[in-house]
C-alpha positions as CSV (number, residue, x, y, z in Angstrom):
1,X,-21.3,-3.1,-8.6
2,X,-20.1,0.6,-8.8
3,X,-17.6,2.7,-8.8
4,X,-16.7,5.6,-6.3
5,X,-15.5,8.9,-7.2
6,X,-14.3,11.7,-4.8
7,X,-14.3,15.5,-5.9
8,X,-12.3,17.9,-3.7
9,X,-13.1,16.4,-0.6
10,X,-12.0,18.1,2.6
11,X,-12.2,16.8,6.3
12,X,-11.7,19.2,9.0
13,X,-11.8,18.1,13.1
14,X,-11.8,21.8,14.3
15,X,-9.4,24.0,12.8
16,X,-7.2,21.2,12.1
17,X,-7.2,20.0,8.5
18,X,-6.3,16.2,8.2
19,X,-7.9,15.6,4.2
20,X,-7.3,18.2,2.0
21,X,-9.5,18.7,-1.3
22,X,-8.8,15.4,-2.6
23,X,-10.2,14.3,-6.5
24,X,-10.0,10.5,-7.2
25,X,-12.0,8.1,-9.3
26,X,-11.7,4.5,-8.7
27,X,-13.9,2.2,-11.7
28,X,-16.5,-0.2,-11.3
29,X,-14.8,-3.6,-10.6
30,X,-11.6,-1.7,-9.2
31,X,-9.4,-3.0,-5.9
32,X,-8.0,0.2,-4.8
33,X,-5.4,0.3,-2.2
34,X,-5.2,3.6,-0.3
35,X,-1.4,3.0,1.3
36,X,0.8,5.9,3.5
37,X,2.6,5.9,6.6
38,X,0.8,6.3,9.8
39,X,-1.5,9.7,10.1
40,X,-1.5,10.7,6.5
41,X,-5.6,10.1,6.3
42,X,-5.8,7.1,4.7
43,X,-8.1,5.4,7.3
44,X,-9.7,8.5,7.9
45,X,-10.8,8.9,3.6
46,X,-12.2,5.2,4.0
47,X,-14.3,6.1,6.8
48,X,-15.3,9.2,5.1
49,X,-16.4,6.8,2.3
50,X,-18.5,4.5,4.2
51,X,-20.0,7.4,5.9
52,X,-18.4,7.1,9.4
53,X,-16.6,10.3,9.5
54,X,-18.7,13.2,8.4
55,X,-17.5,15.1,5.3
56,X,-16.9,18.6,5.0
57,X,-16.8,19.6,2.4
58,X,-16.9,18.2,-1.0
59,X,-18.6,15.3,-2.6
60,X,-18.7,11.4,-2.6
61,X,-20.8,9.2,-4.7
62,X,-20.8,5.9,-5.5
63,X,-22.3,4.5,-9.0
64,X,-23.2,8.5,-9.9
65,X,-25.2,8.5,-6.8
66,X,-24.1,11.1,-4.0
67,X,-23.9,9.6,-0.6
68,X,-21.9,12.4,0.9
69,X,-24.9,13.1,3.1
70,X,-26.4,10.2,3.3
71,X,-26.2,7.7,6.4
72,X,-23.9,4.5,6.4
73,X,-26.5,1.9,6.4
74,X,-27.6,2.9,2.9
75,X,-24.7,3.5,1.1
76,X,-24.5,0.2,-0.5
77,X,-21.2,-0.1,1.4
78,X,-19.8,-3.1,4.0
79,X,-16.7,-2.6,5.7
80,X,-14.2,-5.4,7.2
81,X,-12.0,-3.8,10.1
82,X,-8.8,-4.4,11.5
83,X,-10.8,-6.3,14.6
84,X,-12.8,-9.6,13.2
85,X,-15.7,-8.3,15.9
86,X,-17.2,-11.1,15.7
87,X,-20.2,-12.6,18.5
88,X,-18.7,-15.3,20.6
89,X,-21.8,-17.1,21.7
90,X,-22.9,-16.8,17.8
91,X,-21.4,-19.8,15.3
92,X,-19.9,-18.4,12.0
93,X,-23.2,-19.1,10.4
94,X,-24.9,-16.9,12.6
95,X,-22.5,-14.3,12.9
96,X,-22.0,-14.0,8.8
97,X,-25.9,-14.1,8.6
98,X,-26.8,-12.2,11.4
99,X,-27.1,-8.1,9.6
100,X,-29.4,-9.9,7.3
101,X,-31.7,-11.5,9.8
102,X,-31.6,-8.0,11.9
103,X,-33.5,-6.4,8.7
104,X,-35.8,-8.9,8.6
105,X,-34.7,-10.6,5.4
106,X,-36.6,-14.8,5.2
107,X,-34.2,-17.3,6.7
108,X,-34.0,-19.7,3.3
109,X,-32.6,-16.7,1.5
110,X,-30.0,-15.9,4.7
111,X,-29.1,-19.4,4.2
112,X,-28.3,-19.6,1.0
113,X,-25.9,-16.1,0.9
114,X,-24.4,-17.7,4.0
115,X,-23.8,-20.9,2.3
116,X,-22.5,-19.2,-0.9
117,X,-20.2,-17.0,1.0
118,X,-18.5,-19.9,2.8
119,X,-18.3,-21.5,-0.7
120,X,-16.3,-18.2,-1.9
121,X,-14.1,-18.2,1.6
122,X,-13.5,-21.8,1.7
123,X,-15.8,-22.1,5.2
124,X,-18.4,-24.7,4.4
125,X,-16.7,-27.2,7.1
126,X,-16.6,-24.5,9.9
127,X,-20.4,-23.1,9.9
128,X,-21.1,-24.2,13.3
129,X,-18.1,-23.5,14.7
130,X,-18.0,-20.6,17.6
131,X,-15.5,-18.0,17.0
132,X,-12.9,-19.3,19.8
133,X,-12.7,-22.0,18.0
134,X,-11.1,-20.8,14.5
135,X,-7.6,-19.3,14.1
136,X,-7.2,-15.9,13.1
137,X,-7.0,-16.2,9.1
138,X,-10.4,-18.3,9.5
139,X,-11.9,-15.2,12.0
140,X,-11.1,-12.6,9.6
141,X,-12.8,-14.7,6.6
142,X,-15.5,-15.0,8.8
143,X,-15.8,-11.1,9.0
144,X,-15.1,-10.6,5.3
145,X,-17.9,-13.2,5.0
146,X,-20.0,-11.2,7.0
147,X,-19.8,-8.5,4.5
148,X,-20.1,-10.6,1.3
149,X,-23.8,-11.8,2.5
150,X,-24.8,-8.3,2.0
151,X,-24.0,-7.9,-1.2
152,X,-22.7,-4.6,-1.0
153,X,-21.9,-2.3,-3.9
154,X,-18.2,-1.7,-2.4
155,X,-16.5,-3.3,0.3
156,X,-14.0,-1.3,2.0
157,X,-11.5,-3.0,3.8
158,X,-9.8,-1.4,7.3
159,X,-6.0,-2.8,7.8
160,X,-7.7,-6.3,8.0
161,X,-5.0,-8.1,8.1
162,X,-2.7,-6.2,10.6
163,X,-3.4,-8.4,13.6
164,X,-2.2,-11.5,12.4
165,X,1.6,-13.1,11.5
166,X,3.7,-13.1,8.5
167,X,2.3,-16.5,7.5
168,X,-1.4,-15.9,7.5
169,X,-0.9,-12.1,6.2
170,X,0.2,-14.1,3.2
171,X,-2.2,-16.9,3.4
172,X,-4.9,-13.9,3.9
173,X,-3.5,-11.7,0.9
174,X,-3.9,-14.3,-1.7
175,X,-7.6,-14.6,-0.5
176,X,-8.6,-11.4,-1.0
177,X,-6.6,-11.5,-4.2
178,X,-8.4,-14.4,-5.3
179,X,-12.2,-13.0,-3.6
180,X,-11.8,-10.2,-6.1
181,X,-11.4,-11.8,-8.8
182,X,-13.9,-14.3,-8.2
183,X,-16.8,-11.5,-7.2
184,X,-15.5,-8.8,-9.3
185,X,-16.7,-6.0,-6.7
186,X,-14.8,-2.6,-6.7
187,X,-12.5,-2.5,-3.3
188,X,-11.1,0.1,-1.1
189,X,-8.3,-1.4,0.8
190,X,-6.2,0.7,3.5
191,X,-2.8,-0.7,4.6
192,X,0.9,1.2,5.3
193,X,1.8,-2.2,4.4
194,X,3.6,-1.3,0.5
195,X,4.0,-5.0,-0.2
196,X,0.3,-5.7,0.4
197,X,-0.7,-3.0,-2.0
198,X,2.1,-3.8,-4.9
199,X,0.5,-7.4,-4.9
200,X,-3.2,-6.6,-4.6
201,X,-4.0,-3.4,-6.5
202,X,-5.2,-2.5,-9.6
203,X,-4.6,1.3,-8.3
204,X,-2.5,2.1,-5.6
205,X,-3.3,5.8,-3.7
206,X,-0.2,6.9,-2.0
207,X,-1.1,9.4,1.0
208,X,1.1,11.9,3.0
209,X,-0.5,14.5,5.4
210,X,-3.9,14.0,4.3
211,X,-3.3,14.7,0.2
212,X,-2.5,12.2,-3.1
213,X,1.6,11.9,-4.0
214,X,0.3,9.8,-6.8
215,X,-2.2,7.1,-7.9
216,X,-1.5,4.4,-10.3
217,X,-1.3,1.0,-11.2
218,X,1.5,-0.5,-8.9
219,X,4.1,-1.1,-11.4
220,X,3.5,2.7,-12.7
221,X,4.3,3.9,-9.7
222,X,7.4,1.5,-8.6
223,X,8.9,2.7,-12.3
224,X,7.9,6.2,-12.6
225,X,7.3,8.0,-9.3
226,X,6.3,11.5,-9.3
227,X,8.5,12.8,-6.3
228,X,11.1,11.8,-4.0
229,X,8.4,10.5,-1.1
230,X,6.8,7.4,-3.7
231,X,10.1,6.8,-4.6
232,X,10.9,6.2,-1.0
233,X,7.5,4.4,0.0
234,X,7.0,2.3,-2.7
235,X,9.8,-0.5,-3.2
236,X,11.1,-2.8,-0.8
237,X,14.0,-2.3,0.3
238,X,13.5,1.2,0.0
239,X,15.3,2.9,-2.7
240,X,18.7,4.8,-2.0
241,X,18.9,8.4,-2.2
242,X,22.2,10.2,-1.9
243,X,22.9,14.3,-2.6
244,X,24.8,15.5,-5.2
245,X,26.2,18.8,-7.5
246,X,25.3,19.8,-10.7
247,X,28.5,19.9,-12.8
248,X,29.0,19.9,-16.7
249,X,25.7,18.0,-17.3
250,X,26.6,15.7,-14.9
251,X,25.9,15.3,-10.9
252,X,28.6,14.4,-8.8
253,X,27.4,12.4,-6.1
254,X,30.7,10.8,-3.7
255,X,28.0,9.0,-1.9
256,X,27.3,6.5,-5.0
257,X,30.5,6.9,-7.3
258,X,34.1,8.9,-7.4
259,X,33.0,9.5,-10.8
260,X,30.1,12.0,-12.1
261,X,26.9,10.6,-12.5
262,X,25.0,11.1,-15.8
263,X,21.0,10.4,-15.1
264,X,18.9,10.0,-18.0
265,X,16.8,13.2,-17.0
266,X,17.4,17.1,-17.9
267,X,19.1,18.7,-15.4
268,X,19.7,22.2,-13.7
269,X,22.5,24.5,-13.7
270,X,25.8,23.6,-12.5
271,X,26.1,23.8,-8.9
272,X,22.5,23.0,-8.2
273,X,21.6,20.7,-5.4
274,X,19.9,17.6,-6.5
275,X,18.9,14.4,-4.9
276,X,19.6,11.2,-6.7
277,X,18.0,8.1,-6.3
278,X,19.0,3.9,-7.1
279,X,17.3,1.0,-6.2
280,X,19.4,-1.6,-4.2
281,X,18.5,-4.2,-7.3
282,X,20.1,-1.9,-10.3
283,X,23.3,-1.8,-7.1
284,X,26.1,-4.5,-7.3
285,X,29.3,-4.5,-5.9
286,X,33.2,-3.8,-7.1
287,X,35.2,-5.5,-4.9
288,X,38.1,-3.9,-5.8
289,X,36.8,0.1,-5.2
290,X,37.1,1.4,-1.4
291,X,34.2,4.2,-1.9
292,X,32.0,2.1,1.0
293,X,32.2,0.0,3.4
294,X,30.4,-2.8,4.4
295,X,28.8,-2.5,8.4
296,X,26.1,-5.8,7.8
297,X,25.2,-8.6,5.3
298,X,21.0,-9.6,5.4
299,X,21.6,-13.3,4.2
300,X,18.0,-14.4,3.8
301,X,19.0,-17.5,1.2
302,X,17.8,-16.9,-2.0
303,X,19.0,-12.9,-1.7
304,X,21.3,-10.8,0.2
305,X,21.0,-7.1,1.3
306,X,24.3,-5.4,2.0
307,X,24.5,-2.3,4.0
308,X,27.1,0.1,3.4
309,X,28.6,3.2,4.7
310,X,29.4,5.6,2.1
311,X,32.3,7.8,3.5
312,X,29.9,10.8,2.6
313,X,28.6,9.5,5.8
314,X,25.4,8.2,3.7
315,X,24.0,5.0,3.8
316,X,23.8,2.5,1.2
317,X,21.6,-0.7,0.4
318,X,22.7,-2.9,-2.1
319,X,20.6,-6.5,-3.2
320,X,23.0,-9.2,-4.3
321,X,22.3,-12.7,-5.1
322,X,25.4,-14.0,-3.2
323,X,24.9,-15.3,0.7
324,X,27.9,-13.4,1.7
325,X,29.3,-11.2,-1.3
326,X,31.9,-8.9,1.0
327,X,32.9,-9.4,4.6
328,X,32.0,-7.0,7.3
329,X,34.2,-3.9,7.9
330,X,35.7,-4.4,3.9
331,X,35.5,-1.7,1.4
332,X,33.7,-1.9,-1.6
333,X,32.9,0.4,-4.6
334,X,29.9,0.4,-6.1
335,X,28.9,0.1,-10.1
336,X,25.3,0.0,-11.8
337,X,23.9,1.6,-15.1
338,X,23.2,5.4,-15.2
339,X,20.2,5.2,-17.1
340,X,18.3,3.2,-14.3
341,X,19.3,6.3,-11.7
342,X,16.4,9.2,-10.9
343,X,17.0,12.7,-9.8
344,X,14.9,15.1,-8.2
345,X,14.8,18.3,-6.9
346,X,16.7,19.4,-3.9
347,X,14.0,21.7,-2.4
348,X,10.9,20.3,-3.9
349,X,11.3,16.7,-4.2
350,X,10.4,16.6,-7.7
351,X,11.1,13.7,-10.1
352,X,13.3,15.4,-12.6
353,X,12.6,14.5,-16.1
């Protein structure tokens, strides 16, 4: 296996700029999840990667070996897309098998990477099934399986699981999860989904208009985000951010407390505009302040989400353990720890520190 580094690569359609110098290493063994909302050139780098989207400037290579010119079949690269794209009059055998056979590879040793790739995917019962025959969970292993028999270097993985429900995306993620460890290949993996790359990376890559807010390991990143954007992205629910005043070494912020706010971060002079930030977990509610008040309760059992209406005009989402902790239309106040609140800058969006 190998890793794949990037140095200040550029991608250009015309005039228009969509990836802008990026520089990124991802190790040997790695599952890297390149994760941003829709248009910020995440599926675009991948496809640069495997080749399918011409580079223009800059340099790939994968295991020290540069590939930025070279053509997609001999990258040492397999790609699973959103779309299984699968044959229909082909059983999974065939259609997991069939790159192999089109390169002229003997049919005992297409059989036996078929049969150990339906060991690793669980699909030993379903080899002579036909694709209409399978659900969509068993489609998409199909396709990953297609790409296992290869025996690629990296696999690179396309929003795979985007077309199917909340169950099997689950069902799916712990597959890959669990395909990863068992093969130990390094993994490019594009989704916008956050939860999907908080529970599958070893490095998450967060995009926005075609350049890196930040790469890290998952936890890293949910802890200690760089700027206001991965604050926003990574986390679900997202976290709250509210505007407040620089005053005495404090921030006074009506749209979390009556009281100033004292972050654990060096601040700017008083009567600087800053941006503070809480996540609805470190939230919890006084029921006897009247700062907020309380438009819809989220019981989903084990957790609730309250949304509130600071009278700032600013919305408010705090996670409480309680099916129904405050009536709709009551006022509530709000408490939590200053320490676990992050500033940042007004203009910039900068983590203040």
């Amino acid at each position: 296996m190998s890793g794949v580094t990037l140095e200040n690569v550029v991608k250009r359609f015309g005039e228009v700029g969509v990836i802008h110098g990026i520089d990124l290493a991802i190790a040997d063994g790695e599952f890297c999840v390149f994760v941003g909302p829709s248009g910020c050139g995440k599926s675009t780098l991948l496809r640069m990667v495997a080749g399918l989207e011409e580079t223009t400037s800059g340099t790939i290579r994968i295991g020290g070996r540069d590939v930025t010119h070279v053509a997609p079949a001999e990258r040492g690269v397999a790609m699973v897309f959103q779309t299984y794209a699968l044959y229909p009059h082909m059983t999974v055998a065939e259609n997991m098998g069939f790159g192999l056979k089109m390169t002229g590879r003997p049919k005992d040793e297409i059989r036996a990477k078929v049969a150990e790739a339906a060991r690793i995917l669980r699909l030993e019962n379903l080899l002579e099934r036909k694709p209409k025959a399978l659900s969509g969970g068993q489609r998409q292993r199909v396709a990953i399986g297609r790409a296992i028999v290869r025996g690629p270097e990296v696999f690179l993985f396309d929003e795979p699981l985007s077309n199917l429900d909340a169950e099997l995306r689950v069902e799916m993620r712990v597959e890959i999860a669990r395909l990863h460890r068992e093969i130990g290949a390094t993994m490019i993996y594009v989704t916008h989904d956050q939860v999907e790359a908080m529970t599958l990376a070893d490095k998450i890559v967060v995009l926005r208009a075609g350049r890196v807010e930040q790469a890290g390991a998952p936890l890293d990143l949910y802890h200690d985000p760089a700027n206001r954007f991965v604050a926003g992205f990574i986390g679900s629910p997202a976290m709250n951010f509210v505007r407040g005043t620089v005053e005495a070494g404090a921030v006074r912020a009506p749209g979390f407390s009556a009281a100033p706010v004292t972050p654990a971060c060096a601040l700017p002079p008083a009567g600087t505009e800053v941006i503070l930030g809480l996540r609805p977990q470190h939230l919890g509610l006084d029921l006897a302040g009247t700062t907020h008040r309380v438009e819809l309760t989220e019981a989903l059992g084990g957790v609730s989400y309250v949304h509130l209406a600071a009278d700032t005009g600013e919305r408010i989402v705090v996670e409480s353990k309680e099916d129904r902790p405050a009536p709709e239309g009551s006022r509530v106040g709000l408490v939590f720890r200053p320490e676990q609140v992050l500033a940042f800058d007004a203009c910039t969006e900068a983590r203040l520190r």
